[in-house]
VOKE-779747 format. One line per 4 residues: their letters; for each residue x, y, z of C-alpha. Coordinates in nm, 3 decimals. Example, Ala and Ser with C-alpha at 12.3 -4.5 7.8 and 13.67 -1.06 7.14 Angstrom:
REM VOKE-779747
AS	1.230 -0.450 0.780; 1.367 -0.106 0.714 $
//
This chain:
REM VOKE-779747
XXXX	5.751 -0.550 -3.218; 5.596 -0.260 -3.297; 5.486 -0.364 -3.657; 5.342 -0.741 -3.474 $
XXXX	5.134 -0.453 -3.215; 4.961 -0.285 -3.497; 4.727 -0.564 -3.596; 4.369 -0.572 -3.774 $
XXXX	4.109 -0.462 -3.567; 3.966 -0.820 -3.567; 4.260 -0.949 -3.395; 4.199 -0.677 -3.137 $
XXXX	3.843 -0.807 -3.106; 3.947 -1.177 -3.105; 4.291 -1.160 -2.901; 4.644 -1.248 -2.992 $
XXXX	4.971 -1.341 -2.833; 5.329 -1.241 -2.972; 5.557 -1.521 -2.903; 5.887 -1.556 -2.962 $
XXXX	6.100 -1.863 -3.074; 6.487 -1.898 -3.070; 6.699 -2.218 -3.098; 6.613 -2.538 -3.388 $
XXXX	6.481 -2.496 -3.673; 6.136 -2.277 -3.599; 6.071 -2.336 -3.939; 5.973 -2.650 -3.869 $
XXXX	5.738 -2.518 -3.596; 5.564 -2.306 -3.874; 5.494 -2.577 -4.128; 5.357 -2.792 -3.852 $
XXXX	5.074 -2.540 -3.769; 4.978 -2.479 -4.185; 4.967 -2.849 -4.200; 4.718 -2.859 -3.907 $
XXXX	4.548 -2.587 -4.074; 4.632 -2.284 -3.809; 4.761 -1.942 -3.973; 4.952 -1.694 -3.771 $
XXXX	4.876 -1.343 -3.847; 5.236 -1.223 -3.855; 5.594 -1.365 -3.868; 5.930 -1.186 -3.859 $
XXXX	6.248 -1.339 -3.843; 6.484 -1.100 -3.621; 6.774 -1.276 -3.637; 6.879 -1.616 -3.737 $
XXXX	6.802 -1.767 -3.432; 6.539 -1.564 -3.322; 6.157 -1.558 -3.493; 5.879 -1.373 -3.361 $
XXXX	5.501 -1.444 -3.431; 5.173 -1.356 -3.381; 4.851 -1.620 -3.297; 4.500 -1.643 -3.189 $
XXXX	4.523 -1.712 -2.780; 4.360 -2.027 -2.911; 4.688 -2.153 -3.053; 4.904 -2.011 -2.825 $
XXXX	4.910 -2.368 -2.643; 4.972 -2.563 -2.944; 5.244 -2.334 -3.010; 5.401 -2.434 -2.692 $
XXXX	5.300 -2.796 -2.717; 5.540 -2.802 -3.074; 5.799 -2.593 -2.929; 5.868 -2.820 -2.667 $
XXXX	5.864 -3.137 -2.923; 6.114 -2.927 -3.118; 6.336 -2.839 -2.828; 6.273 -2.454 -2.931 $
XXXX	6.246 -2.190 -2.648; 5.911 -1.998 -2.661; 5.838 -1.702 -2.447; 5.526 -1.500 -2.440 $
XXXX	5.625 -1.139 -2.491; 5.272 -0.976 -2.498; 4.927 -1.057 -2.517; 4.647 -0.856 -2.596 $
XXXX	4.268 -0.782 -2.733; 3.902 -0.885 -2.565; 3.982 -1.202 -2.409; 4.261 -1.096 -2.207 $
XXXX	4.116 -0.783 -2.071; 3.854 -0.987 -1.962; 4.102 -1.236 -1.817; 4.253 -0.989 -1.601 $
XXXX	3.926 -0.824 -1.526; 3.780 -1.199 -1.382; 3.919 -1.152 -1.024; 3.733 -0.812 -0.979 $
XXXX	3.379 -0.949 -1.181; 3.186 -0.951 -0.832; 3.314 -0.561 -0.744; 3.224 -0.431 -1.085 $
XXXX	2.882 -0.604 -1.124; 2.798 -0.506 -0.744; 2.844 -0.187 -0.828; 2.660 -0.158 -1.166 $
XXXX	2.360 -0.351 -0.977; 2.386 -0.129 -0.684; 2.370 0.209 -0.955; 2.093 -0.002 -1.091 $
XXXX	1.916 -0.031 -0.769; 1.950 0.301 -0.673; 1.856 0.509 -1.038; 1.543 0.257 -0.950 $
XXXX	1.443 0.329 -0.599; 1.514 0.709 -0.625; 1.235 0.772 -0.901; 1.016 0.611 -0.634 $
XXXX	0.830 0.788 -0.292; 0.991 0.588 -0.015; 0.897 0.834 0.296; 0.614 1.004 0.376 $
XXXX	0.606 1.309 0.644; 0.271 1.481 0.740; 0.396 1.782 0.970; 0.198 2.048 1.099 $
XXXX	-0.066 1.907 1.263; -0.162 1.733 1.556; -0.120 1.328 1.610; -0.478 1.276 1.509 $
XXXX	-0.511 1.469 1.238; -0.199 1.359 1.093; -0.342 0.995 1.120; -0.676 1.133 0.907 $
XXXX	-0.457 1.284 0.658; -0.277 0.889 0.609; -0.580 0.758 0.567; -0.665 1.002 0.325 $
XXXX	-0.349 0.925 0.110; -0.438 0.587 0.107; -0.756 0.615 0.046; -0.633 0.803 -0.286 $
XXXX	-0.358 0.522 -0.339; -0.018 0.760 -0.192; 0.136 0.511 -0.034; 0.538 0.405 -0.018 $
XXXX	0.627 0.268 -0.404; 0.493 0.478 -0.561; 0.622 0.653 -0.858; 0.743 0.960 -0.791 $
XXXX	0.632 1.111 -1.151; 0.243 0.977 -1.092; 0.221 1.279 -0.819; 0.076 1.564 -0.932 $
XXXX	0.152 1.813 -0.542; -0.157 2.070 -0.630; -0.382 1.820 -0.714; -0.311 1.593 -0.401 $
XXXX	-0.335 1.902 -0.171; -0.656 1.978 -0.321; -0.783 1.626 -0.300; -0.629 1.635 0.086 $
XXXX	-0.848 1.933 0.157; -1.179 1.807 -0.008; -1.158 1.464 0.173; -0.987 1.615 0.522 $
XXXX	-1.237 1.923 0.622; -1.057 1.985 0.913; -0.790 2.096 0.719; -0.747 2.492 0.603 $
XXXX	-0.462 2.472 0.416; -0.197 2.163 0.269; 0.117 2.205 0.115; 0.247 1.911 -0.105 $
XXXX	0.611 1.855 -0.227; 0.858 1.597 -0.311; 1.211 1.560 -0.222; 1.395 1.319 -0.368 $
XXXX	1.245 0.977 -0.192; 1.055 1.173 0.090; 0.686 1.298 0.004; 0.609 1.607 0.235 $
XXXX	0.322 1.631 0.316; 0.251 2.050 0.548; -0.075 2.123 0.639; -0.231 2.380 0.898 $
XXXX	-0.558 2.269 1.124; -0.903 2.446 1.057; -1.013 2.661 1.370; -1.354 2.741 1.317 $
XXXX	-1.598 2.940 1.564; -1.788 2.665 1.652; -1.508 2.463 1.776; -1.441 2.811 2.013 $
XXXX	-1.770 2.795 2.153; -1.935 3.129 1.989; -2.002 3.229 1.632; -2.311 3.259 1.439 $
XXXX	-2.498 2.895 1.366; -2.847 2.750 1.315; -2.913 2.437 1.555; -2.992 2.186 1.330 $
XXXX	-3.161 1.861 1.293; -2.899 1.585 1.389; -3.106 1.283 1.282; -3.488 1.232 1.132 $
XXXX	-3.756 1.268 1.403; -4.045 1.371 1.549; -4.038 1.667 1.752; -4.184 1.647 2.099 $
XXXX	-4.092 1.944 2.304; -3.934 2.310 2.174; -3.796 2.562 2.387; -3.642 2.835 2.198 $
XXXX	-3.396 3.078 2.389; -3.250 3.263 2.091; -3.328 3.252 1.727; -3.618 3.215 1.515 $
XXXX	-3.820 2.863 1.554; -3.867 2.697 1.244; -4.048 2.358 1.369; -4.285 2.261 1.597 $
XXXX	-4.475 2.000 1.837; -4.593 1.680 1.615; -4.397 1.792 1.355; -4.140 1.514 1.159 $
XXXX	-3.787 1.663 1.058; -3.478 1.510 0.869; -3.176 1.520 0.910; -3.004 1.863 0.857 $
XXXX	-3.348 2.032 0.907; -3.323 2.401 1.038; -3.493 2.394 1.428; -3.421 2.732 1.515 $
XXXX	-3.273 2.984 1.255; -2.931 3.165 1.430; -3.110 3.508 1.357; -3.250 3.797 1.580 $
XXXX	-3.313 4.158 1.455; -3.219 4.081 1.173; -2.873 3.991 1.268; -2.672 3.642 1.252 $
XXXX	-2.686 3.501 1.577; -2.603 3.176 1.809; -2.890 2.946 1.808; -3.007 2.868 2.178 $
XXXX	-3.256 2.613 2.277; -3.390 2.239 2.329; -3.556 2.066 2.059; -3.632 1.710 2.174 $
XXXX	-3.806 1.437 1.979; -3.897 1.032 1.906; -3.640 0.901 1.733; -3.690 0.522 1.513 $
XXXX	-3.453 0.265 1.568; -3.487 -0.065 1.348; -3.346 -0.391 1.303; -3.400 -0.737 1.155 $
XXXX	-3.249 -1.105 1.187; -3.320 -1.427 0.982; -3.247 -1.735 1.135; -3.303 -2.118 0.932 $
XXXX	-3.389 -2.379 1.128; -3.079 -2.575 0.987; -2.823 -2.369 0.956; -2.431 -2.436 0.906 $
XXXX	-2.175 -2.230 1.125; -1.766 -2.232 1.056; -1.600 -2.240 1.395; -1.197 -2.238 1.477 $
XXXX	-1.066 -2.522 1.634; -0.800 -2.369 1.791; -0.512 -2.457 1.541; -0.289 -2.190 1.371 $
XXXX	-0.006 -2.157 1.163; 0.225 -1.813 1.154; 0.429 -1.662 0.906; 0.592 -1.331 0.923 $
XXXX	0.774 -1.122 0.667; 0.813 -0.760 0.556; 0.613 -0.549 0.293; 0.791 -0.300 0.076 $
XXXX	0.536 -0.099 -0.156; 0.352 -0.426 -0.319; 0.638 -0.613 -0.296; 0.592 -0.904 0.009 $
XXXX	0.888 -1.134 0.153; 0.756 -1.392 0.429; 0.998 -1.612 0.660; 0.923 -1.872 0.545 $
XXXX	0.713 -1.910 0.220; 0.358 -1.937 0.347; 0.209 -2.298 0.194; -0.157 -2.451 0.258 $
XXXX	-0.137 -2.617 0.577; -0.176 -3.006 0.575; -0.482 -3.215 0.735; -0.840 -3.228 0.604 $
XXXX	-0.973 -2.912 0.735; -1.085 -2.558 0.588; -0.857 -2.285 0.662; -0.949 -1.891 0.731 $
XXXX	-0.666 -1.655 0.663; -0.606 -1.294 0.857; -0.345 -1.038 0.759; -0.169 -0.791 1.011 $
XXXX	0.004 -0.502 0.853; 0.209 -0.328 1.081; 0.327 0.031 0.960; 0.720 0.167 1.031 $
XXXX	0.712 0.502 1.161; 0.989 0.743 1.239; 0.839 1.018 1.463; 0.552 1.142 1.162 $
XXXX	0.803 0.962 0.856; 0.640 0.630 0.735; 0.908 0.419 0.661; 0.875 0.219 0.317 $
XXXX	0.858 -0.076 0.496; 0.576 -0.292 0.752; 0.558 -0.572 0.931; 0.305 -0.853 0.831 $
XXXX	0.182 -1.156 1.009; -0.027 -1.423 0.794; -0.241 -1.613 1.011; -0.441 -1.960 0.905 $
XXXX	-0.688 -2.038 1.139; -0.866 -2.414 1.085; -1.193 -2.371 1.074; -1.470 -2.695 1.081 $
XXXX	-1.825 -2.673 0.983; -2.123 -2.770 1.253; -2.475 -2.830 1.150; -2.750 -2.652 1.414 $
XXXX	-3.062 -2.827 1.394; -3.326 -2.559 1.581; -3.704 -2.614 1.638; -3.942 -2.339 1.487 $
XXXX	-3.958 -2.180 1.909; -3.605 -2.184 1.939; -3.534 -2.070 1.555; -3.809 -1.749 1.665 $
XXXX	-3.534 -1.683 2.023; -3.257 -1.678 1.795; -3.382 -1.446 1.539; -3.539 -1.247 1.827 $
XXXX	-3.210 -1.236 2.024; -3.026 -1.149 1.739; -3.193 -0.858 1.625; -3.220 -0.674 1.997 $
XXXX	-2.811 -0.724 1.947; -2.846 -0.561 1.668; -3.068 -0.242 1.770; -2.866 -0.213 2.095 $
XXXX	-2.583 -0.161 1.874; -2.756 0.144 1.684; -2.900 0.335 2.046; -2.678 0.591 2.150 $
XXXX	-2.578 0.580 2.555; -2.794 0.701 2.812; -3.123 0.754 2.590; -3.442 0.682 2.767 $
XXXX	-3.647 0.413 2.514; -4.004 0.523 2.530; -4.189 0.218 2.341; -4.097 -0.127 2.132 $
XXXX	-4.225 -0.359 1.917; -4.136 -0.670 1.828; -4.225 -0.898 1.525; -4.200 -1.294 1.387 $
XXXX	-4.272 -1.515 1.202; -4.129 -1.846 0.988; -4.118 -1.833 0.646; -4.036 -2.168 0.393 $
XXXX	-4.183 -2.478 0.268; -3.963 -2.764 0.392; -3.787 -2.861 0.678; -3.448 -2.730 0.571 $
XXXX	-3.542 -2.430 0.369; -3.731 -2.277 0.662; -3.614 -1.999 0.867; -3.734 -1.777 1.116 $
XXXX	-3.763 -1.393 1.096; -3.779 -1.123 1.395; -3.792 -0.734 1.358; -3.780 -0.536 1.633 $
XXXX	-3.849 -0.128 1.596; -3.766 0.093 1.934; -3.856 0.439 1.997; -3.647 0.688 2.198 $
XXXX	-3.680 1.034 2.339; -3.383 1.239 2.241; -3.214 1.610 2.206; -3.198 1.650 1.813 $
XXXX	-3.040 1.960 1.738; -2.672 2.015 1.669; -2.502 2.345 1.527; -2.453 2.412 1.179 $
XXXX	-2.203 2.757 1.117; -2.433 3.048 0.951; -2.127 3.157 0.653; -2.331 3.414 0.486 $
XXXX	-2.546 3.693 0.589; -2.938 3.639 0.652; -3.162 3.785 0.353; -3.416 4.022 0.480 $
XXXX	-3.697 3.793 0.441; -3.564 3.569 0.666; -3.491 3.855 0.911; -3.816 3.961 0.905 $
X	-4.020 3.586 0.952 $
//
């Protein structure tokens, strides 16, 4: 037995069976298989009615198909090698590749940010400092390697001002982001500043309570423009006063007299699915809706939060809105309206609340040779009477020359 165990190494690889004949004539058994060109590996006779031999697994059932022609009694006494192992291994395949896959999975997803925490700050801020990361392409997916902490918390306080100081680190799937809010004197109420120009102008009216005046009446300003310098005695001081002035507001429309619009007719399809990092799965598979029409399509991304913890996961609706073209004929009057009504939309949108408008202007015309490359144009320009300054923090010390003027 134990000389039919200790087989080639090939065997091993390939599998064999020891089998064991008694009764007959096994002899006749053996010249069978060399005439049908199958070679055993090993034989032994242990007694004279007992032989032992060794086969491929693919001859074990011819062996048993001439044994029982013979009237010899085979039994199996061991099988071994690859194929067997496997054999007995079948019945637990789906355990043992689950759990390679799920080692897989997880060597995979833990090299990758999954969680993101901004702590430290208020709700708001917290929201800027998302923005911010996405903005700079930190989102959930990403590698964990392509994050460099003191160059995102430098980044983080270059493109969040409010900020004073960040602290970035990774732990294991969770990207951590600590960061403390900027209180600065002006956002106190008191603290040396200049008041400043907050848009371009034309100033109108000064009245200077504190400081040094650096404009006056009739005289244009841009934006960030000193109006009164935060100094007295030579000392860095608040700024106090009004400086009012005309402010420009502008804004133009073009209408054709045959123009084409896209308008929804009220039919929609919905899909919905979930979004982890750039990876999308939609319930069920969005296709291109049927019928004749044009389709517009809107995505809704809905961000997972946990408290301030982004989960790596959102919510996304696909919407497909059916659209249909309409052709507006207009005459060169109505064409002027449009263009005219238009562009007031468009400078109400620019006025702040509440300013008084002091003068406007309006002007048309139609432009074009033909009747369907024609169009009309309107620009309308409003003046408004408005406070312009705003404060600007003084950080360093006033030279004496400015002092002094």
């Amino acid at each position: 037995m134990r000389a039919l165990a200790a087989s080639t190494f090939w065997r091993r690889i390939e599998g064999y069976a020891i089998i064991a004949l008694s009764g007959g004539r096994p002899e006749e058994l053996l010249n069978a298989l060399l005439a049908r060109r199958r070679y055993l590996a090993h034989v032994e006779r242990v007694s004279p009615d007992l032989l032992l031999i060794q086969s491929s697994p693919a001859d074990a059932g011819l062996v048993r198909e001439l044994a029982r022609e013979r009237g010899l009694r085979m039994v199996v006494l061991k099988e071994g090698g690859l194929p067997f192992f496997f054999r007995r291994l079948a019945p637990r395949v789906s355990f043992v590749v689950g759990a390679a896959l799920a080692l897989g999975i997880m060597a995979l997803v833990t090299r990758h940010i999954w969680f993101i925490a901004v702590q430290g700050v208020p709700a708001g801020l917290a929201t800027r400092v998302r923005v911010a990361l996405e903005e700079l392409g930190i989102e959930p997916g990403l590698r964990r390697r392509q994050i460099d902490p003191d160059r995102l918390a430098e980044q983080l306080l270059l493109r969040v001002p409010q900020l004073a100081w960040v602290g970035v680190r990774t732990r294991g799937t969770l990207l951590e982001i600590r960061a403390v809010e900027r209180i600065v004197p002006e956002a106190l109420g008191y603290g040396p500043a200049d008041l400043v120009a907050r848009k371009d102008g034309l100033v109108t009216e000064t009245l200077v309570v504190r400081g040094i005046p650096r404009v006056e009446r009739g005289q244009p300003v841009t934006r960030g423009e000193v109006l009164i310098a935060g100094v007295e005695d030579g000392k860095p001081v608040r700024a106090e006063g009004i400086i009012r002035g005309r402010v420009w507001y502008e804004a133009e429309a073009i209408v054709p007299l045959e123009e084409r619009l896209r308008e929804r007719t009220g039919r929609v399809t919905r899909h919905r699915g979930i979004q982890v990092g750039r990876w999308r799965i939609m319930v069920p598979v969005p296709s291109r809706p049927s019928g004749a029409g044009s389709w517009e399509e809107e995505v809704k991304i809905r961000p997972g939060y946990i408290g301030t913890i982004r989960l790596p996961w959102a919510g996304i609706t696909v919407c497909r809105f059916e659209v249909r073209e309409q052709v507006i004929r207009r005459s060169e009057a109505e064409a002027v309206q449009e263009a005219l009504a238009r562009a007031w939309a468009r400078v109400r949108e620019q006025l702040p609340p509440g300013v008084p408008v002091v003068e406007t202007s309006e002007d048309t015309g139609v432009s074009g040779d033909d009747g369907k490359g024609r169009s009309a144009r309107a620009r309308v320009l409003v003046s408004t009477s408005e406070e312009l300054g705003t404060y600007r923090l003084r950080l360093e010390k006033p030279d004496k020359g400015m002092a002094a003027g």
